[in-house]
C-alpha positions, 0 to 999 in steps of 0.5 A: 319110247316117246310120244312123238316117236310113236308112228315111225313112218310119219317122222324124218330127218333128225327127228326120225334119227332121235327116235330111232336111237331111243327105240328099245331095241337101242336101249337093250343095245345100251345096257347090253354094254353093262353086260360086257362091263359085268362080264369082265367085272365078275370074271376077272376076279374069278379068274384070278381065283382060280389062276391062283389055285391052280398055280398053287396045286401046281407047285404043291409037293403032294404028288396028286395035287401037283398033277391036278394042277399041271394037267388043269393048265396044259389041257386048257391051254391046250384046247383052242378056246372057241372048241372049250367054250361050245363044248363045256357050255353044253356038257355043263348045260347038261350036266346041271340039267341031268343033276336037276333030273335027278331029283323033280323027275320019276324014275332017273332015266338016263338022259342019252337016249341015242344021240338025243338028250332029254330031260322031263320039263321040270328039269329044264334050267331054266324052265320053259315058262320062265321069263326071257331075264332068266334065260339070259341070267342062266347064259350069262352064268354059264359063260361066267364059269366057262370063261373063268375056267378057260382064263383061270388057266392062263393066269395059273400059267404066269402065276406059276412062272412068277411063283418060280421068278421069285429068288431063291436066296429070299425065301431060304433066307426067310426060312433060315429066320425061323419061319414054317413053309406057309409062312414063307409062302403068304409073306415072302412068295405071294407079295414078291411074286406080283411084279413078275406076274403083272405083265402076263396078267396085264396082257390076259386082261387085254385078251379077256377084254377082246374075248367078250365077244364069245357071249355071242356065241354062247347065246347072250344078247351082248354088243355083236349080237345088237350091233349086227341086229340094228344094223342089218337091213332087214330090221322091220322087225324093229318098226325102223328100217334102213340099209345096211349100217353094219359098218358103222355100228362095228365102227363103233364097237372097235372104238369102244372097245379101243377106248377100253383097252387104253385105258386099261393099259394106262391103269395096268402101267400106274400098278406096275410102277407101284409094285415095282417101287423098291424092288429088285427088278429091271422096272424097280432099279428104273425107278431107283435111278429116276428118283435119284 
């Protein structure tokens, strides 16, 4: 990256050090810590998305709906997650593959042909000739859907309890004042029922957080994939060898991520104070007696 770095084997001491640490393997290492942050940015908004729908359809009075809903939440949750995200992965992989097939490829052919899966190569997403950015923005986008998937259908689960944890007595009162079912349902339901929601979300966001490193697994050069990269032995590939240092860069990832988790826990303690100022909850009375 430098000048004076330019010859590895002619440099040592910190100089080496400086220079090993600027390479631009390390620099794809850096900004390999903005994907985690994405991730986390793009999915727990859709999460959230798609955490709420299914808690709505859970809870509809139209019997198919409901159904959809409840089955939504139990066959994910039901599914240990490493096994949901390498099999959707790649039936979603394939499926857009199939669907593209479709249209840029003569004649239509099913795809399965014995146990292999094939496709003409302009049906390829990407396609093979693409630049590496775009395979890894195709990766990124599919563990995007998958992990939002995934999570959406715990948040359902602590959405639907908190729609339930909402007192009766409140929302029959409101309909006695003459309001429809959707309006009981935007102005009485969805603002009472975050603060009983807040702690489960609180605790998947936690879990989101630690989950990230799946990105790995799912073929996206994330934080695990560069810190066992650099930190392995055999690195001449990168110009810079050394011993084992897997410890230390691992070291580093747990500190990071534990910085992280504090944080959050710190900015999730401050909105549940907030949400619970003025309720009736045990959180809400606590706060009634401190200010009293």
């Amino acid at each position: 990256m430098f000048q004076a770095c330019a010859d590895p084997k002619s440099i040592e001491g910190l100089s080496w050090l400086f220079c090993y640490l600027t390479s631009a393997k390390h620099v794809d290492f850096y900004w390999s810590f903005l994907t985690v942050l994405l991730l986390l940015a793009i999915t727990a908004p859709a999460s959230l998305g798609m955490g709420f729908l299914g808690a709505t359809a859970a809870r509809s009075h139209i019997a198919p709906v409901s159904w959809l809903g409840k089955v939504y939440i139990w066959m994910v949750r039901g599914v240990p997650d490493i096994i949901f995200f390498l099999f959707f992965v790649i039936a979603l992989d394939q499926g857009i593959e199939y669907a593209k097939s479709l249209v840029v490829c003569d004649g239509g052919a099913w795809p399965w042909q014995g146990m292999e899966f094939r496709v003409c190569p302009a049906a390829k997403v990407p396609l093979a000739k693409s630049a590496p950015f775009w395979h890894q923005a195709y990766g990124f986008m599919l563990a995007v859907i998958t992990f939002a998937i995934v999570f959406g259908a715990f948040v359902a689960n602590v959405i639907y309890g908190a729609m339930n944890a909402v007192p009766r007595a409140q929302l029959e009162t409101a309909e006695a004042y003459g309001m429809s079912r959707g309006q009981v349902f935007r102005r009485i339901l969805i603002p009472q029922m975050w603060v009983y929601a807040l702690p489960g979300l609180g605790n998947l966001w936690m879990i989101l957080i630690k989950a990230t490193p799946l990105l790995f697994l799912l073929g996206v050069k994330d934080i695990v994939y560069y810190a066992r990269e650099l930190g392995g032995s055999k690195t001449q590939a990168y110009e810079y060898p050394h011993g084992d240092w897997r410890l230390w860069y691992f070291l580093g990832l747990m500190v990071f991520y534990l910085v992280f988790t504090r944080i959050s826990e710190i900015g999730i303690a401050r909105l549940t104070r907030r949400l619970s100022h003025g309720q009736a909850t045990a959180g809400g009375e606590a706060l009634r007696k401190a200010a009293a």
